[in-house]
C-alpha positions as CSV (number, residue, x, y, z in Angstrom):
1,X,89.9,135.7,130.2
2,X,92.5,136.7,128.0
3,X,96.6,137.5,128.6
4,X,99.1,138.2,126.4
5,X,101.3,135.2,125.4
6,X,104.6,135.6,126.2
7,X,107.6,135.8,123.9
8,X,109.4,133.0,125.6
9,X,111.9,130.5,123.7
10,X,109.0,128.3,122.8
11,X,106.8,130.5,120.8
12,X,107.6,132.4,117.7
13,X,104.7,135.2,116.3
14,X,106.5,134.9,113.0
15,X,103.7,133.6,110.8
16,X,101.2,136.3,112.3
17,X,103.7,139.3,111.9
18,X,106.1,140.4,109.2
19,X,106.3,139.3,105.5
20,X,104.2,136.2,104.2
21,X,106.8,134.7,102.4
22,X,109.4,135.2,104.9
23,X,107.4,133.8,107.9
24,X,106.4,130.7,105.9
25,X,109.3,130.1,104.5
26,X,111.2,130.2,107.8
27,X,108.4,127.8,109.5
28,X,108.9,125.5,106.5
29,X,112.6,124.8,106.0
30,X,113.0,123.7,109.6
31,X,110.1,121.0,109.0
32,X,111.7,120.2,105.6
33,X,114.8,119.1,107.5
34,X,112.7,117.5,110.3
35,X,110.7,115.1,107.5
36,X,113.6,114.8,105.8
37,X,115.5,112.6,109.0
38,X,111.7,111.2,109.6
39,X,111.8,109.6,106.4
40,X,115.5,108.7,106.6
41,X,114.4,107.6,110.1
42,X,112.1,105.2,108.4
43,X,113.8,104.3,105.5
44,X,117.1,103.1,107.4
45,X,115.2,99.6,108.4
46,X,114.0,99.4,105.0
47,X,117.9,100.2,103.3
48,X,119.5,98.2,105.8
49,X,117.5,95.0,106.0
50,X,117.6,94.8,102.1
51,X,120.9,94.8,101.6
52,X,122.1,92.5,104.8
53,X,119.2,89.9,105.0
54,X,117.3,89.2,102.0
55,X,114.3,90.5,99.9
56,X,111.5,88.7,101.4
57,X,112.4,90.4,105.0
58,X,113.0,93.9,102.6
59,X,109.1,92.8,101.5
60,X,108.0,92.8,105.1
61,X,109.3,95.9,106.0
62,X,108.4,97.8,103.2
63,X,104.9,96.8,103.1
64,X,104.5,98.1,107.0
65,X,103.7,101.7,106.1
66,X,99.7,101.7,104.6
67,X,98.9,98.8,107.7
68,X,100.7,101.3,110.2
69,X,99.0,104.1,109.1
70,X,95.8,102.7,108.8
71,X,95.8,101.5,112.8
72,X,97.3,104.8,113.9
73,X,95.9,107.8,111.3
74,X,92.4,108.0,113.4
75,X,94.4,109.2,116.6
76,X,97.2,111.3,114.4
77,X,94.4,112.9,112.9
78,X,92.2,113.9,116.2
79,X,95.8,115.3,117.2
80,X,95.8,117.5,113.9
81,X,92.7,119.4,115.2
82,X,94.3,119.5,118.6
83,X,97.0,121.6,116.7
84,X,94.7,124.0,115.2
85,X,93.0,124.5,118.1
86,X,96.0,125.5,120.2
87,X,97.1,128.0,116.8
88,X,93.9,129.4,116.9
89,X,94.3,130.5,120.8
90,X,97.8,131.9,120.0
91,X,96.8,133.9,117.3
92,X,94.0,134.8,119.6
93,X,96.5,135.3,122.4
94,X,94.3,133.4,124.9
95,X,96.8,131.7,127.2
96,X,94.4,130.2,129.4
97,X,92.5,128.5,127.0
98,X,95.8,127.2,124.8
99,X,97.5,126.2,128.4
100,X,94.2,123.7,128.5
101,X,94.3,122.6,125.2
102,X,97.8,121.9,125.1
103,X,97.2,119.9,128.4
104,X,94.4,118.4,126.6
105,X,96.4,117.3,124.3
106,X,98.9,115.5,126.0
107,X,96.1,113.7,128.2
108,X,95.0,112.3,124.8
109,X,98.3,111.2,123.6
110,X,99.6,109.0,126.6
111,X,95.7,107.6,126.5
112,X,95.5,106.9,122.7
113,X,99.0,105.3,122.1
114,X,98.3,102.8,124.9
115,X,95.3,102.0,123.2
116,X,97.3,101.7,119.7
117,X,99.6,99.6,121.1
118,X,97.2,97.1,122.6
119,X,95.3,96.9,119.1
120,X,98.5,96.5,117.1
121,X,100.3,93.9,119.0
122,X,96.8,92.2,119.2
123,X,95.6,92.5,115.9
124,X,98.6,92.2,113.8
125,X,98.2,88.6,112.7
126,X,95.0,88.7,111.3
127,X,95.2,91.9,109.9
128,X,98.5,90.6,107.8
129,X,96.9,87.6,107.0
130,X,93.6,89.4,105.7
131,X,95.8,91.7,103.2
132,X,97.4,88.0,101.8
133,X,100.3,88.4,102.5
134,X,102.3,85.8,101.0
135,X,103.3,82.6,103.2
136,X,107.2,83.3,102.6
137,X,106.7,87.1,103.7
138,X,104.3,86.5,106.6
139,X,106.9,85.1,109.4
140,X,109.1,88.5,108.9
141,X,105.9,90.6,109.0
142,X,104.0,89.3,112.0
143,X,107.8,90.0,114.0
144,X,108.7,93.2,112.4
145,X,105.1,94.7,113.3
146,X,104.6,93.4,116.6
147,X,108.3,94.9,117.7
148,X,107.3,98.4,116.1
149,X,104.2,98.5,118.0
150,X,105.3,97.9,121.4
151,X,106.9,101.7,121.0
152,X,104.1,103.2,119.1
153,X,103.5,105.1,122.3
154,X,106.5,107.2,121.8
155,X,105.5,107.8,118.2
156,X,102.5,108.8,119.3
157,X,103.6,111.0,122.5
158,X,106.7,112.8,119.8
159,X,103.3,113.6,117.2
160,X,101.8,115.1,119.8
161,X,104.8,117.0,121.1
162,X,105.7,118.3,117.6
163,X,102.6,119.3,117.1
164,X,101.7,121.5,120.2
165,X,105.3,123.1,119.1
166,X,104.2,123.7,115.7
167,X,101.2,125.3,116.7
168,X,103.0,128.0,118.9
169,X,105.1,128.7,115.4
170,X,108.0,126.6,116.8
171,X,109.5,124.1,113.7
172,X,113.2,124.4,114.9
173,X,113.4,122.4,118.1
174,X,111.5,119.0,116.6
175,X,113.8,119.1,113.6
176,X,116.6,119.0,116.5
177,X,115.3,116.1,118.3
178,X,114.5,113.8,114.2
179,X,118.2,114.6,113.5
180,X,119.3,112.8,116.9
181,X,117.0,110.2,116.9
182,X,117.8,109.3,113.2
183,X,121.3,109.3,113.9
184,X,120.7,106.6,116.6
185,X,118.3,104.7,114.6
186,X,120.4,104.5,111.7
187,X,123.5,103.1,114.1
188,X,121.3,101.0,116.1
189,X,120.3,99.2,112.9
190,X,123.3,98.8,111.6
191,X,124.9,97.6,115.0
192,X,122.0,94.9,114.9
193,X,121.3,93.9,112.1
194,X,124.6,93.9,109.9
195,X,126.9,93.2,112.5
196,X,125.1,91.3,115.3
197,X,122.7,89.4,112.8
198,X,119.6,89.8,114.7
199,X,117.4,89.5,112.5
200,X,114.1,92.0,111.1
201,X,112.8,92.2,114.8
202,X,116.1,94.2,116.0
203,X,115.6,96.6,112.8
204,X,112.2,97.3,114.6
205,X,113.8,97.1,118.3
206,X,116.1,99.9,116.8
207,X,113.5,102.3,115.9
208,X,111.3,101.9,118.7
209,X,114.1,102.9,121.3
210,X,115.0,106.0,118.4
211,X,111.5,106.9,119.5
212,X,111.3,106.6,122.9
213,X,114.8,109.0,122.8
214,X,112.7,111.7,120.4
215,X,109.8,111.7,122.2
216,X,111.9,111.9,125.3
217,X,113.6,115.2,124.2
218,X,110.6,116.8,122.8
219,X,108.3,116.2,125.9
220,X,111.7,117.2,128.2
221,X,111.4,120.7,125.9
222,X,107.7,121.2,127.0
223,X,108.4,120.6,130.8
224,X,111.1,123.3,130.8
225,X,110.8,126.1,128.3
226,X,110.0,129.5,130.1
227,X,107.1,130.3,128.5
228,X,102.7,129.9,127.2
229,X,103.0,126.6,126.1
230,X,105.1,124.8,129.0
231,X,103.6,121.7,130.2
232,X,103.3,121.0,134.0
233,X,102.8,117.2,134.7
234,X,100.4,118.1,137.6
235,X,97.8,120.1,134.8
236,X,97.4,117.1,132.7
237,X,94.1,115.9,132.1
238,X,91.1,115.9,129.9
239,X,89.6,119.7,129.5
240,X,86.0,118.8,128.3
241,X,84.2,121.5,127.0
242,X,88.5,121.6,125.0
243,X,88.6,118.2,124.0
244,X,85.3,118.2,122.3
245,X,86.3,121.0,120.2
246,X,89.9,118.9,119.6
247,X,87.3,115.7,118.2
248,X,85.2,118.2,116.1
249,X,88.2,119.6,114.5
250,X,90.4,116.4,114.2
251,X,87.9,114.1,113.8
252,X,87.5,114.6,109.8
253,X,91.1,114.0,109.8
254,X,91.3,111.0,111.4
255,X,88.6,109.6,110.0
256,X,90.0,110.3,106.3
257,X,93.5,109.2,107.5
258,X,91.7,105.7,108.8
259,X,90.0,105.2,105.4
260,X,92.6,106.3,103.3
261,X,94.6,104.1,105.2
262,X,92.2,101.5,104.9
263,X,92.1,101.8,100.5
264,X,96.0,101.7,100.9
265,X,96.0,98.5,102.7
266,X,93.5,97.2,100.0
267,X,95.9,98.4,97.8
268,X,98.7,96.6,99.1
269,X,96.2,93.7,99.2
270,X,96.3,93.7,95.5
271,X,100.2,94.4,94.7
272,X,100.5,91.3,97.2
273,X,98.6,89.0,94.5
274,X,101.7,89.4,92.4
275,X,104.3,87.7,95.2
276,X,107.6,89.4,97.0
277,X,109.0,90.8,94.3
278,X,106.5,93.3,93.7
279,X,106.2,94.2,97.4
280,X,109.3,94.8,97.2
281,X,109.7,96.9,94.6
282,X,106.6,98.9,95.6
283,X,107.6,99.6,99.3
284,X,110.8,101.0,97.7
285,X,109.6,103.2,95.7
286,X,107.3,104.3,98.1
287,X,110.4,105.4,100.5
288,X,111.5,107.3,97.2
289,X,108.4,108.8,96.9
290,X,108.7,109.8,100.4
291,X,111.6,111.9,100.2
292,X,110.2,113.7,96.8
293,X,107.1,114.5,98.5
294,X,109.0,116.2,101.8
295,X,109.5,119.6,100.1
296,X,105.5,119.5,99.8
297,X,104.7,118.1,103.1
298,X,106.5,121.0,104.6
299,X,104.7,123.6,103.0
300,X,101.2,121.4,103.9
301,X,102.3,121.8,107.6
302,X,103.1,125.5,107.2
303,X,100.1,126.6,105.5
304,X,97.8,124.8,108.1
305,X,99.6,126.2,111.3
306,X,99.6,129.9,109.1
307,X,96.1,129.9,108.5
308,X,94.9,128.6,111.7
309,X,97.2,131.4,113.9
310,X,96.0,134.5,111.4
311,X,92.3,133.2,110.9
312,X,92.8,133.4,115.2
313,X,94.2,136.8,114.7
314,X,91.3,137.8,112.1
315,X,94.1,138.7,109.6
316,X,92.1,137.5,107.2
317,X,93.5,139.1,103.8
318,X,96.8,137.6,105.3
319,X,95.3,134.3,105.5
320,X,94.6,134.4,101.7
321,X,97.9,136.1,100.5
322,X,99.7,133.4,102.0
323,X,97.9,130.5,101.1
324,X,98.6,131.5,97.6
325,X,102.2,132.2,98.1
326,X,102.4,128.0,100.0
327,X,100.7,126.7,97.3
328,X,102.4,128.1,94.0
329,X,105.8,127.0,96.1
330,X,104.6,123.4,96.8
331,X,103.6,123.1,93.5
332,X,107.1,124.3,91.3
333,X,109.1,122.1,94.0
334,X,106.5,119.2,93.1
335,X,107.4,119.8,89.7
336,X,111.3,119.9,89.7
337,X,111.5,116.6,92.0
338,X,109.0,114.6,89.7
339,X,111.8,114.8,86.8
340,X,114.5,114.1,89.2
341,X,112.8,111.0,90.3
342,X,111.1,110.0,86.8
343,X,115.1,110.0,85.3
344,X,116.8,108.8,88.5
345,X,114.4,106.2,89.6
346,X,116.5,102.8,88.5
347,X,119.6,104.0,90.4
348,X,117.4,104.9,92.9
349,X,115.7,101.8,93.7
350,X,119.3,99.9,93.4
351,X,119.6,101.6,96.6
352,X,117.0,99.3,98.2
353,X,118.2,95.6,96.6
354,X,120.0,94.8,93.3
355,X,117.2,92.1,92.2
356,X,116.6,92.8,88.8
357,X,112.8,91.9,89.0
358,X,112.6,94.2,92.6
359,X,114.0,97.0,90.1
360,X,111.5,96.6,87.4
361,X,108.1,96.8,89.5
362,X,109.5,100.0,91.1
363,X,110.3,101.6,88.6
364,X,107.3,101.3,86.3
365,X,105.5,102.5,89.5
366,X,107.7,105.6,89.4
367,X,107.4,106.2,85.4
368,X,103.8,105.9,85.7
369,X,102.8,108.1,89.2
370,X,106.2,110.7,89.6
371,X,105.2,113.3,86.5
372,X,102.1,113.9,88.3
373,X,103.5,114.9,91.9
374,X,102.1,118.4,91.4
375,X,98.4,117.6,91.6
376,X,98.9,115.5,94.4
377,X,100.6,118.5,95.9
378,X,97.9,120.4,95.0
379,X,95.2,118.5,96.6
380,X,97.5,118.3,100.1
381,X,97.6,121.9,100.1
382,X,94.6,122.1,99.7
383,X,93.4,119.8,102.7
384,X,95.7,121.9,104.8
385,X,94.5,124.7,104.5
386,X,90.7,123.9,105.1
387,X,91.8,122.2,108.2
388,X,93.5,125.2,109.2
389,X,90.4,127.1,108.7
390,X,88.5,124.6,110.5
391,X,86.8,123.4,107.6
392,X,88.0,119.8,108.3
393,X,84.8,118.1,106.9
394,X,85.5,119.0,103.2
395,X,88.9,117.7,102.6
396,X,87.7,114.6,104.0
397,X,84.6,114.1,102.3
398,X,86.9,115.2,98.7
399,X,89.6,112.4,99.7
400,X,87.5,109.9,100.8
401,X,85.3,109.6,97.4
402,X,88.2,110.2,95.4
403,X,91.2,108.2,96.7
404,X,89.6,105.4,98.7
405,X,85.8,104.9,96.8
406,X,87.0,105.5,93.6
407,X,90.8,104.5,93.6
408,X,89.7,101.0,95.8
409,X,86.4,100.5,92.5
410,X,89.2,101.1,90.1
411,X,91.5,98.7,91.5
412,X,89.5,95.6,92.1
413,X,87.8,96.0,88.6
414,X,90.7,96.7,86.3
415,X,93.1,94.0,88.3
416,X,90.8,91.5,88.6
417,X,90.1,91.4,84.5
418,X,93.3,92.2,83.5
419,X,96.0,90.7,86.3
420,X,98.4,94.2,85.4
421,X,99.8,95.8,88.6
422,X,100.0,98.9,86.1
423,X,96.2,99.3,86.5
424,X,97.0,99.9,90.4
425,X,99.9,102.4,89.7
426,X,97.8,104.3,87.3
427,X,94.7,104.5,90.1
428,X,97.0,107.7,92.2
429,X,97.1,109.9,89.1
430,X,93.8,109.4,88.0
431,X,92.8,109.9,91.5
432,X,94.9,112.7,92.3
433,X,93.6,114.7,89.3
434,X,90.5,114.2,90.4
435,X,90.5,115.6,93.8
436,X,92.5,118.3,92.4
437,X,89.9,119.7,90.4
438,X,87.0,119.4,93.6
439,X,89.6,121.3,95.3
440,X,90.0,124.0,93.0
441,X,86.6,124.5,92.3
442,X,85.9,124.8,96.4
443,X,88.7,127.2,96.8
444,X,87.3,129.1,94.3
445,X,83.7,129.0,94.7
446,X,83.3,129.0,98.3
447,X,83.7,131.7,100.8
448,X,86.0,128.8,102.9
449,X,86.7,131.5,105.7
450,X,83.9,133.0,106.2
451,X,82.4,133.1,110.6
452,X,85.6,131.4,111.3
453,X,86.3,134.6,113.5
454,X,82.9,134.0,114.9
455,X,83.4,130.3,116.2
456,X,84.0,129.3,119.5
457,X,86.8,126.5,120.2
C-alpha cells in the first residue's frame, strides 16, 4: 500500500522536482561542508600528533586509514544500498515500505558496529604486524587503533543516520552535527594531547567521544522530526523480505570497499618497506588528498541519492540530464584543485611535520598522482551513479580488476625489482585511467537504466 510522504522538516522533494542543476547543487554544497569537517575531523589527530609528539606516532596515525577502511567498508557499503533502497521508496512515495527499510537499517547498524568493534580490537595486532609495520611504529599503532575501535559503533550508527537522511533529500542537518563534532574533536585533542601530554591513545579517545556526540545528534534528529522517515525505537528490527533487498544492493559495495581496502593495505604494506619516513609522508598527503577530493565526493553522493529518488519516480530523462550535469561539475572542480595541490603541496605537507625527508616522499606522491584527479573523479561518478540505478555489480567488478588486481600485480612486481616507492605512486594514475575508460565505454554502450522501474525492492 502506498501514502503520500509527507513534507515534514526531514524530507526535501528537491532532487525529484524543479531544476537539475539547482536541486543538485543544493543537495551537494551542504555535503561538501559536511566532508569538509569529516576530513578536518580526521585530520586533527593526524596535525596535532605531528607537531606535539613526534613522527613515528604521526606514522601511526596516518597509516590508520586503508586498515580502517578495509575492517569497516563491507558494512559501509551494505549501508550504501540500504540508502538507495529507502530513495527509491521516496521517489516512489511508498511510506510503508521506506518506514521498514529505514528501520531496517538501523537494526543493521547497532548489529554490525558491535560486530566491527569486536573484530578490530581483536584483530588489530596481527593485522598491523602482517602489513610490517616497522618495530619503532608498531607500539603507537597497536594503541591508537584499539582506542578508535572501541567507538567504531558510533561511526558506524552516524553512517547510517546520515545516510537514511540523505536518502529522504536531507544533506543540511548531518553537515550540522560534523561541524559540532569537529569542533569538539579538534579541542579535545588539543586539550590531550598538547596540553595534558597523553599520548597517541587520547588523540584516539578524542575522536571516539566526537563520535559518540554526532551520532548522538543525528539519531536524536530521527527520533523526533515530524515526518516519513522518523524512527520509533519500538519499530526497530530486521524487515526480511527489506533487508535482503538492502544485501543485494549494498552488497557489491561492500564487497569492493573490502577489497579495495584490502589492495590499499597491501599498498601500505609496501610504502612500509621504506621505514617511518615514508609513512609519514604518504599518510600526509593522503589527508591532503582528502580535502582535494571533497568537492568530488559531494557530487558522488548527490548523483547517487538523484538517480535512485527519479529512477523511483520513473523520471527517467531526468535521471540522465542530471547525471551529466554531476559529472561535467565533478570533473572541472577535479581539475582546478589538482593544480592547487600539484603547486601548493610542499607548504602543504609542512603542515603535518617540518622533517625534511617526511616532506620529500609526500610530495613526490602529490607531483606524481594530483594532475590526474579528474579521472579518478570520473570513475567515482561513475560508480555512483550505477549504484543509484541499482546496477551495483558493475562498478564493482570495474574497481576491483582495475584498482586492486591490477594496481596490487603492479605493485609487487615493479617494487620488488626496482625498490622505488615512485612505482607505487604511479600504480593510482595508471589505474585510475584505466577504469575510467571501462566506465565510459559502459555508460555509453549500455542501456544502464533500463527495467529499473520494473524491479521490486
Amino acid at each position: 500500500m502506498k501514502k503520500s510522504l509527507a513534507s515534514g522538516a526531514g524530507a526535501s522533494r528537491e532532487l525529484i522536482e524543479g531544476p537539475i542543476w539547482r536541486g543538485l547543487l543544493n543537495f551537494a554544497f551542504p555535503i561538501f561542508l559536511g566532508n569538509l569537517f569529516q576530513q578536518l575531523y580526521n585530520t586533527a589527530d593526524t596535525l596535532i600528533v605531528g607537531n606535539f609528539i613526534d613522527k613515528q606516532a604521526l606514522a601511526a596515525v596516518s597509516s590508520s586509514g586503508n586498515l580502517i577502511f578495509m575492517i569497516v567498508g563491507l558494512l559501509n557499503g551494505i549501508a550504501m544500498g540500504a540508502g538507495v533502497v529507502i530513495a527509491k521508496f521516496f521517489g516512489a512515495k511508498d511510506e510503508e515500505s521506506m518506514r521498514r527499510a529505514i528501520h531496517t537499517d538501523i537494526a543493521f547498524g547497532l548489529v554490525g558496529g558491535l560486530l566491527l568493534t569486536a573484530v578490530g580490537v581483536a584483530f588489530t595486532p596481527h593485522m598491523l604486524r602482517w602489513m610490517g609495520t616497522p618495530n619503532d611504529v608498531l607500539p603507537n599503532s597497536i594503541l591508537y587503533f584499539r582506542t578508535y575501535f572501541y567507538g567504531v559503533l558510533a561511526t558506524f550508527m552516524y553512517n547510517i543516520a546520515t545516510g537514511i537522511l540523505h536518502a529522504v533529500g536531507d544533506s543540511k542537518h548531518p553537515l550540522y552535527y560534523l561541524i559540532c563534532a569537529s569542533v569538539i574533536n579538534v579541542i579535545l585533542d588539543l586539550l590531550f594531547v598538547a596540553v595534558f601530554k597523553w599520548g597517541i591513545a587520547s588523540a584516539a579517545a578524542a575522536t571516539v567521544i566526537s563520535q559518540f556526540i554526532s551520532a548522538s545528534l543525528a539519531l536524536r534528529r530521527l527520533m523526533t522530526v515530524n515526518d516519513s522517515c522518523r524512527v520509533n525505537p519500538r519499530e526497530i528490527r530486521f524487515d526480511i523480505p527489506i533487508l535482503k533487498s538492502i544485501v543485494r544492493l549494498g552488497l557489491p559495495s561492500g564487497v569492493q570497499n573490502s577489497v579495495i581496502g584490502f589492495a590499499n593495505v597491501m599498498v601500505q604494506k609496501n610504502i612500509n618497506i621504506f621505514e617511518s619516513d615514508a609513512m609519514a609522508g604518504c599518510g600526509s598527503y593522503a589527508k591532503i588528498e582528502g580535502f582535494a577530493f571533497l568537492p568530488v565526493t559531494c557530487f558522488v553522493m548527490a548523483l547517487s541519492t538523484f538517480v535512485s529518488q527519479n529512477l523511483g519516480a520513473k523520471q527517467i530523462d531526468r535521471v540522465k540530464k542530471g547525471t551529466k550535469f554531476g559529472v561535467l561539475c565533478s570533473m572541472s572542480a577535479a581539475a582546478v584543485i589538482s593544480v592547487i595541490v600539484f603547486t601548493c603541496a610542499p607548504f602543504l605537507l609542512r603542515l603535518f611535520n617540518d622533517d625534511p625527508a617526511v616532506i620529500a616522499f609526500g610530495v613526490k606522491q602529490a607531483h606524481i598522482q594530483s594532475l590526474f584527479y579528474c579521472l579518478l573523479a570520473f570513475s567515482h561518478c561513475m560508480a555512483g551513479i550505477l549504484r543509484g540505478a541499482g546496477k551495483a555489480y558493475v562498478p564493482m567488478a570495474i574497481m576491483l580488476i582495475c584498482w586492486c588486481l591490477i594496481r596490487v600485480t603492479y605493485i609487487t612486481v615493479t617494487v620488488n625489482l626496482f625498490h622505488e616507492i615512485g612505482f607505487v605512486f604511479s600504480s593510482y594514475p595508471i589505474t585510475w585511467s584505466l577504469s575510467s575508460i571501462i566506465f565510459l565505454i559502459y555508460y555509453l554502450k549500455a542501456d544502464w537504466v533500463h527495467g529499473f522501474e520494473k524491479k521490486k525492492a
